[in-house]
C-alpha positions in Angstrom: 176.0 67.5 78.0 175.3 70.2 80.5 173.6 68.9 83.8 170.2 71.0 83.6 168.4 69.9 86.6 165.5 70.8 84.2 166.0 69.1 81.2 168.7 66.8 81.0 169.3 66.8 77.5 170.7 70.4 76.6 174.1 70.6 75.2 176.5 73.1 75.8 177.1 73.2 72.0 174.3 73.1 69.1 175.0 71.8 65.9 171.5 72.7 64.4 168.3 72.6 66.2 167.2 74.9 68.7 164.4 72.4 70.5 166.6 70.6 72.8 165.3 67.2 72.1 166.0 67.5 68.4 169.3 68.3 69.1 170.1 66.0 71.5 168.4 63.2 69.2 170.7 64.9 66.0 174.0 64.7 68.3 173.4 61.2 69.0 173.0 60.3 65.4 176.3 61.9 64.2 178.1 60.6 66.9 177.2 57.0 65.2 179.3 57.7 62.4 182.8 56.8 64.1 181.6 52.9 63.6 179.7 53.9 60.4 176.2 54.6 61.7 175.7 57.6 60.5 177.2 59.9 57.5 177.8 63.6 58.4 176.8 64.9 54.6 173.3 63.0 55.1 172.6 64.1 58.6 172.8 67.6 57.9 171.1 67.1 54.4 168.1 65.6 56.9 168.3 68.4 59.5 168.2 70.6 56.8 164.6 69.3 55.7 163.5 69.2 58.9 161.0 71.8 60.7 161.7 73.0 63.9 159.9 71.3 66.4 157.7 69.7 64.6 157.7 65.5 65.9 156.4 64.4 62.4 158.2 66.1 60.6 161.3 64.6 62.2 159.6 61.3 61.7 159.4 61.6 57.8 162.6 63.1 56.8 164.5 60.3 58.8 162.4 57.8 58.0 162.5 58.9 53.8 166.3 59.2 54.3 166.5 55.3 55.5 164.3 54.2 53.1 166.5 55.6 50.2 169.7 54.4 51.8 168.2 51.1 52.4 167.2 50.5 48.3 171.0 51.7 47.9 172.1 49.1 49.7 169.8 46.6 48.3 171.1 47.8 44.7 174.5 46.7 46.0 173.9 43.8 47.5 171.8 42.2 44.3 175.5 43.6 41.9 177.5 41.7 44.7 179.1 44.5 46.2 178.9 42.9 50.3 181.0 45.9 51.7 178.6 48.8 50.3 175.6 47.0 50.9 177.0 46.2 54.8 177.9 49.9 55.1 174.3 50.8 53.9 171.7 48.8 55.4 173.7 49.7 59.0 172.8 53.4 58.0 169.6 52.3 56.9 169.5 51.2 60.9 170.2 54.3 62.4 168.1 56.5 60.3 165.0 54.2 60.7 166.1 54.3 64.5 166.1 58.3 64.4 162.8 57.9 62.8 161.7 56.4 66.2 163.0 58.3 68.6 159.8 60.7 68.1 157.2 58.3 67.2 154.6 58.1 70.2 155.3 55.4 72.2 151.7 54.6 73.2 150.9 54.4 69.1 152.1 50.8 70.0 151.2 49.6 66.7 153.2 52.4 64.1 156.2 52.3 67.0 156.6 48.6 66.8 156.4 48.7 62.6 159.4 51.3 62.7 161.6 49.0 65.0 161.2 45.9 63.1 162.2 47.7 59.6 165.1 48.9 61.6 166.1 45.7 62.8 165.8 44.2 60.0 168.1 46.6 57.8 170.5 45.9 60.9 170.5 42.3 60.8 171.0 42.3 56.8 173.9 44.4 57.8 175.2 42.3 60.7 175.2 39.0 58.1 177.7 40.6 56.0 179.8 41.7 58.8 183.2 39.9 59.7 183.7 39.0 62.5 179.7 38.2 62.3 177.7 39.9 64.4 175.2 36.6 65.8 171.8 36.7 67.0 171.2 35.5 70.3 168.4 35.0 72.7 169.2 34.7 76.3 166.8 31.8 78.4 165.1 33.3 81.8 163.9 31.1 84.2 160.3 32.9 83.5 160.5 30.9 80.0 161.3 34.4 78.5 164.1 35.4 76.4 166.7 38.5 76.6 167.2 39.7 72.7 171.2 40.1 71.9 174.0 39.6 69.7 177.3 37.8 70.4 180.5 38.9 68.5 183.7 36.7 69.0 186.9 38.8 68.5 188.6 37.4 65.4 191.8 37.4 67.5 193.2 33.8 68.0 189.9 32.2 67.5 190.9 28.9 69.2 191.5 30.3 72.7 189.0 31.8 75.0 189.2 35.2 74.8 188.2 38.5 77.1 184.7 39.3 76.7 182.7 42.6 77.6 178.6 42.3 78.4 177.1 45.7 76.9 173.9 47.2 78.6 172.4 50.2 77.9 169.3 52.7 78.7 166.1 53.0 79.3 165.4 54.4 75.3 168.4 52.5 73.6 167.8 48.8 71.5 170.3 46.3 71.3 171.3 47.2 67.9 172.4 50.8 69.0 174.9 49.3 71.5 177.0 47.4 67.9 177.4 51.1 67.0 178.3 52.7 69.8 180.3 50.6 72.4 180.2 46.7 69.9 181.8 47.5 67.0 185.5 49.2 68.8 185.6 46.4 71.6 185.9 43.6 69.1 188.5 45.9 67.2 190.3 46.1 70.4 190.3 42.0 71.1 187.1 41.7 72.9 184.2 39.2 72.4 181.2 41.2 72.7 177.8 40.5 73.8 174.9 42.7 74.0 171.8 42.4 75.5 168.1 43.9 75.9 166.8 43.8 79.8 163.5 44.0 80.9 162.2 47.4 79.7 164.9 47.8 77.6 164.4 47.9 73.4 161.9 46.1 71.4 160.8 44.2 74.6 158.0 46.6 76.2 156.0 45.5 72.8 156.5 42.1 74.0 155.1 43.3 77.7 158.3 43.2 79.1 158.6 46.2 81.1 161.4 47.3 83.1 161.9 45.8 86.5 162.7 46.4 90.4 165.3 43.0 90.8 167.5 43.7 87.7 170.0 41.7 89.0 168.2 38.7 88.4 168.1 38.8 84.7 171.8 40.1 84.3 173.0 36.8 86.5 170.9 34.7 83.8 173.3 37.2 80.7 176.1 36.0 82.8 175.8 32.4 82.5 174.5 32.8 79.1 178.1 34.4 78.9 179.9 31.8 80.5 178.5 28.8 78.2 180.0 30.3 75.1 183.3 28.3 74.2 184.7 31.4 73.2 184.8 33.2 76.9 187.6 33.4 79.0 185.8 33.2 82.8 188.2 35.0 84.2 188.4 38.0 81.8 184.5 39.0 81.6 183.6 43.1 82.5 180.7 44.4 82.4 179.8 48.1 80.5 176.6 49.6 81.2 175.6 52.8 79.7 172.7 55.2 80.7 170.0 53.5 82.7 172.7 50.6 82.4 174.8 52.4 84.6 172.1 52.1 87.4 171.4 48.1 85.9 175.4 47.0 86.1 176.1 48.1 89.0 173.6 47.4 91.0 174.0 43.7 89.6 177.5 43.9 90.8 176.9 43.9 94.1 175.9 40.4 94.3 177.5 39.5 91.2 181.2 38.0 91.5 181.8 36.2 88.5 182.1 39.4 86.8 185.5 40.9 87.0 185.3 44.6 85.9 182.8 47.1 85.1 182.7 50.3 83.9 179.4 52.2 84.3 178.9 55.2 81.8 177.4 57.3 84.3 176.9 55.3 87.4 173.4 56.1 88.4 173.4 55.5 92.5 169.6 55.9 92.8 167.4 55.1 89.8 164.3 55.9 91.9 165.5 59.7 92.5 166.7 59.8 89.1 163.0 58.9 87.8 160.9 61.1 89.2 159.8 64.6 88.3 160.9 65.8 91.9 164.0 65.1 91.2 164.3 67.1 88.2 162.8 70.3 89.7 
């Protein structure tokens, strides 16, 4: 992505749209299909149906699309076919997901309906997935709970095993995380979890906005971390992505149980980052 001091989202290269937050939205949704979160012939068939600028009409093409994909894979599912039905309720995920990337936030009501069809495709998905992709819920001390899913690697399941903690943005949800970062970690050995901060997902339509002291809630992932069976204490990283490269980090400085991070970009001052000055 080109670094436009003006609008951070233009790409260098376009693949279909010309408003730059269609595009952007549209390259993030074929990049899901490495892990099966997307399919290239149904993205375009989308784009193609979609008007140019026009939010809504980015909202109903999406939405339509998921909606079809999700009766396919109920079709499969009810005939017994797990791996086609797994396959298309993820999709069903990331289309209903595109769907809400340009659905008005403040329409708290339509934005939250959206997100819960889209986690529930997901999680229809992540019950048919091997290793299983678990639901977790992650205790504060403010008698709230941080939104996740734990993934143990299928690889030697009776020793404790590395394990990476997945963050990411300020406008990503838990879910999008399996797709993106999830789904190739545990291929590559790793327990996974991921987590929703403070701000972060479905949370804000709990009231859960993001927060100044981040660090507090990531030490309270950690030991959620630690009191799996399957995590090896001394192999645990960190991956935060987006606005979780300003959340990781900055946990990191008073965070030693963690061994390794990687921070995807590292964002040094979220405060300059935010603000429209900066941008200028």
């Amino acid at each position: 992505m080109a670094n436009d001091q003006k609008n951070l989202r233009i790409s260098n290269v376009n693949y279909h749209f010309k408003t730059p937050a269609f595009e952007f939205a549209f390259q993030w949704i074929l990049g899901a299909q490495t892990n099966g979160g997307s399919e290239i012939g149904e993205c375009f068939y989308a784009a193609s149906l979609i008007r140019e600028n026009e939010s809504q009409s980015w909202v109903d093409v999406w939405a339509d699309l998921a909606r079809t994909v999700e009766r396919r894979a109920a079709a499969a599912l009810s005939a017994g076919h797990e791996v086609s039905a797994r396959e298309n309720y993820l999709r069903a995920y990331a289309y209903f997901r595109a769907a809400l990337m340009f659905i008005d936030p403040f329409e708290t009501e339509t934005a939250k309906s959206a997100w819960l069809r889209a986690v529930e495709c997901f999680r229809k998905a992540a019950a048919l997935m091997n290793p299983l992709v678990e639901p977790v819920a992650v205790p504060c001390d403010d008698g709230t709970h941080l939104p996740g899913y734990f993934i143990a690697s299928p690889n030697d399941v009776k020793a404790k095993r590395k394990t990476v903690i997945v963050v990411g943005g300020a406008d990503t949800f838990v879910e999008d995380m399996y797709i993106f970062i999830g789904s190739g970690a545990v291929k590559r050995g790793y327990n996974v979890l991921l987590v929703d901060t403070a701000g972060q997902g479905g949370l804000p339509f709990e009231g859960s906005f993001m927060r100044p002291d981040t660090e507090v809630q990531f030490a309270k992932v950690v030991d959620y971390a630690l009191s799996r069976p399957e995590v090896d204490p001394d192999q645990l990283v960190a991956y935060g992505i987006s606005a979780g490269g300003y959340i990781v980090p900055r946990a990191l400085t008073v965070e030693r149980r963690v061994k390794a991070a990687v921070a995807c970009s590292v964002i040094s001052d979220f405060y300059a980052y935010m603000t429209p000055k900066s941008r200028q």
